[in-house]
VOGU-3710 file (C-alpha; in Angstrom, 3 decimals, decimal comma):
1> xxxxxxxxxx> -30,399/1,212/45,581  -27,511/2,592/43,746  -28,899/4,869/40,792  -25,935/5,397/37,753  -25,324/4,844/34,525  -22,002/2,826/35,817  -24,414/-0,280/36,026  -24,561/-0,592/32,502  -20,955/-1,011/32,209  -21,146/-5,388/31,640
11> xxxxxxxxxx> -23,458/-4,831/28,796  -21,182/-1,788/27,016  -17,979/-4,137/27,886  -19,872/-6,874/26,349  -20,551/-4,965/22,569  -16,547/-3,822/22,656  -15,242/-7,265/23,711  -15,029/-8,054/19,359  -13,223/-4,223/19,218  -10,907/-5,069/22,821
21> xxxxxxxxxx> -9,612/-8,599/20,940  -8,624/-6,872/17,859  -7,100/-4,589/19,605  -5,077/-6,815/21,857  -4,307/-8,592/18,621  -2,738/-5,366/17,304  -0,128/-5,083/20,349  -2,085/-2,137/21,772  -1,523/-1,587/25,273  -3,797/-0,425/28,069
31> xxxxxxxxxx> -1,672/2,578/28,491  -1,198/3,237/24,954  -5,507/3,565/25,171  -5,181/5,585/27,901  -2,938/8,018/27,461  -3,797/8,534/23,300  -7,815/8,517/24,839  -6,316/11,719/27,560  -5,334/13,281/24,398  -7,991/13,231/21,830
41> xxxxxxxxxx> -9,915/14,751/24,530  -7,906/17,675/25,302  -7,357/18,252/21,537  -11,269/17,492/20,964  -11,782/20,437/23,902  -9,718/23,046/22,552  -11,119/22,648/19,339  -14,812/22,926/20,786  -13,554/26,208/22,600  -12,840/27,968/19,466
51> xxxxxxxxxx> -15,595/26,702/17,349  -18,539/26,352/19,797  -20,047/29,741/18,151  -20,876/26,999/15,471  -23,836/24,760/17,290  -23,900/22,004/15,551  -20,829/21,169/17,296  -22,868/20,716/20,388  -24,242/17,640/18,706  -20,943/15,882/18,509
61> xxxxxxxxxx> -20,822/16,318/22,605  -22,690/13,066/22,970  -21,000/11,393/20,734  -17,390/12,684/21,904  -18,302/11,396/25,050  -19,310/7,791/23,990  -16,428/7,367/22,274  -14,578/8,402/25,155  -15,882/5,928/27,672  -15,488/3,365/25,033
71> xxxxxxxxxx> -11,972/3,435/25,127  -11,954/4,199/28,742  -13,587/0,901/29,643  -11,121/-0,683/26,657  -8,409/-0,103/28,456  -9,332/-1,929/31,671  -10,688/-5,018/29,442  -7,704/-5,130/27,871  -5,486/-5,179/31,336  -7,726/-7,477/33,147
81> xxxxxxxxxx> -8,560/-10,143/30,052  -4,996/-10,300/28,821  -3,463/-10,110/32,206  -1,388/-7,022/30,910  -2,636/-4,812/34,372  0,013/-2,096/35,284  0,992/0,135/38,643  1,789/2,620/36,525  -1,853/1,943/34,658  -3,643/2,943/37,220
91> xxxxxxxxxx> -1,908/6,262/37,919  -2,601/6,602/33,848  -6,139/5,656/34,299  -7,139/7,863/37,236  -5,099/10,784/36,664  -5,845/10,902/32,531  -9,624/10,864/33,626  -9,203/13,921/35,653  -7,226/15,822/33,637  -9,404/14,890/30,772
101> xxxxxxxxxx> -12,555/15,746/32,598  -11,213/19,532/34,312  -9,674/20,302/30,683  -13,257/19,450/28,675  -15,517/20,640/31,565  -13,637/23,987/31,880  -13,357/24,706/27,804  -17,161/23,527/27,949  -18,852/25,612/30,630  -16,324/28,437/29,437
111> xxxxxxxxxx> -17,857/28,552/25,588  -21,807/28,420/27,114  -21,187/31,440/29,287  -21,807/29,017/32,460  -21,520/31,364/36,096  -17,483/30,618/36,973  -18,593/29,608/40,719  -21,205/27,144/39,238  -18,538/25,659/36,777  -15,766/25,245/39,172
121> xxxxxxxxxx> -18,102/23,806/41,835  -19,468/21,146/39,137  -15,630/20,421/38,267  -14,641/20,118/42,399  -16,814/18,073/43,368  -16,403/16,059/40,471  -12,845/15,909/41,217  -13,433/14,993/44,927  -16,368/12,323/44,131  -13,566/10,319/42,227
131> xxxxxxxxxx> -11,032/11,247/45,288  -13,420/9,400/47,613  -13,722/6,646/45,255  -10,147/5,884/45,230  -9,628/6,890/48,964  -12,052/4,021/49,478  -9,243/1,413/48,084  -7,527/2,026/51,536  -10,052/1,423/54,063  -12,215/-1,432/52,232
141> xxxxxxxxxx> -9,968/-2,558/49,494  -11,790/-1,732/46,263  -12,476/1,385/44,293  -15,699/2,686/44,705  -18,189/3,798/41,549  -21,432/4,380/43,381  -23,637/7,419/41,851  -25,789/9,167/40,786  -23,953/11,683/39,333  -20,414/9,729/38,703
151> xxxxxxxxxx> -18,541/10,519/35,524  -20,622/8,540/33,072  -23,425/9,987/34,920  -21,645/13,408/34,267  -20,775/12,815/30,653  -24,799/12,048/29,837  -25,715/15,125/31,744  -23,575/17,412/30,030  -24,494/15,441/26,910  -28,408/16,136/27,180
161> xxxxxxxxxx> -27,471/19,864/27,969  -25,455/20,348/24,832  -28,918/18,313/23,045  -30,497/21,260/24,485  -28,598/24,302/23,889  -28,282/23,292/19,974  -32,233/22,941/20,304  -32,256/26,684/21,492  -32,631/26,150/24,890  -33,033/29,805/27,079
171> xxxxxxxxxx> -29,591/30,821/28,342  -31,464/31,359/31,915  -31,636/27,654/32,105  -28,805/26,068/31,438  -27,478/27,086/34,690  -29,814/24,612/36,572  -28,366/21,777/34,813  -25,373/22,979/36,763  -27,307/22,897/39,856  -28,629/19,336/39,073
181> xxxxxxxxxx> -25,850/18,289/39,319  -23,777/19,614/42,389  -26,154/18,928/44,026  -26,105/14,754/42,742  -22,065/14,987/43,368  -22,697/15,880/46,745  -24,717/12,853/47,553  -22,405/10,753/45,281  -19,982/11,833/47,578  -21,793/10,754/50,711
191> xxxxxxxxxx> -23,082/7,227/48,902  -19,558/6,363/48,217  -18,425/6,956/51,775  -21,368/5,603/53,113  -20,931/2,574/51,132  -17,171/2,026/51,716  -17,732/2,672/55,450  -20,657/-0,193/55,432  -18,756/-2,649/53,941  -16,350/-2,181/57,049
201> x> -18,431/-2,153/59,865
//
């Protein structure tokens, strides 16, 4: 049974399908979403690096992150509903959610004193669960999303440890989030090969 947040996505595509029609209405493209979505992150991260001595900005982690895969799963509703799908999409889509993800995750775990090994573990492996996903396409045909720890599963962890560090949390802690969740990306790793390598055999 595959455990992830990523099974929710019907229902959260179903409360934005009023927002995606306006927006289609309004001429916006998927790759407008995308690439203005790739921004307000970075910009959102930068500004978080500088300020995080203030925690209340901690609270707006969560919420920086909803709004973030709101317009990430706009994007594809808009391509797929309106038939207005891209090649040059996709690159946008895959490689703005990296580079969105290293640029946030590295400002993130930089401003909370995280261990640098820990922190650029977490972001490899993140990097390479999505590389497998995608690697998939070629041996099975379809991108592959299986968890637990993909990246909305990564966006609610991080969110929940930001909950907690504005809470108080210890410092000697926060580190085992961390450790949570290599050790999830390393069996997201293996269900997403596993599962791509089933569906062949």
């Amino acid at each position: 049974m595959d455990i992830s947040i990523y099974n929710l996505k019907k229902k959260f595509q179903d409360l934005l399908m009023p927002l995606c029609k306006k927006l289609n209405s309004m001429g916006i493209t998927p790759n407008q979403i995308t690439i203005g979505t790739m921004i307000l992150s970075i910009i959102f991260s930068i500004i978080f690096y500088m300020f995080s001595k203030y925690k209340w900005l901690f609270l707006i982690v969560p919420v920086f992150f909803l709004i973030r895969m709101a317009f990430n799963a706009l994007d594809g509703m808009i391509a797929s509903r309106f038939d207005k799908k891209t090649n040059l999409g996709i690159f946008f889509n895959e490689i703005g959610d990296i580079v969105a993800d290293v640029v946030f995750f590295f400002c993130f775990f930089y401003a909370v004193n995280i261990n640098f090994i820990l922190a650029a573990l977490f972001i490899f492996l993140g990097i390479l669960s999505e590389y497998t996903g995608v690697t998939a396409i070629q041996i099975d045909g379809k991108r592959h999303y299986e968890g637990p720890m993909g990246k909305s599963d990564r966006a609610f962890l991080i969110s929940v440890l930001s909950i907690f560090i504005f809470l108080g949390i210890d410092g000697r802690y926060i580190n085992y989030f961390i450790y949570l969740g290599i050790f999830l990306l390393i069996i997201t790793i293996y269900n997403r090969m596993k599962s791509t390598l089933k569906d062949v055999a």
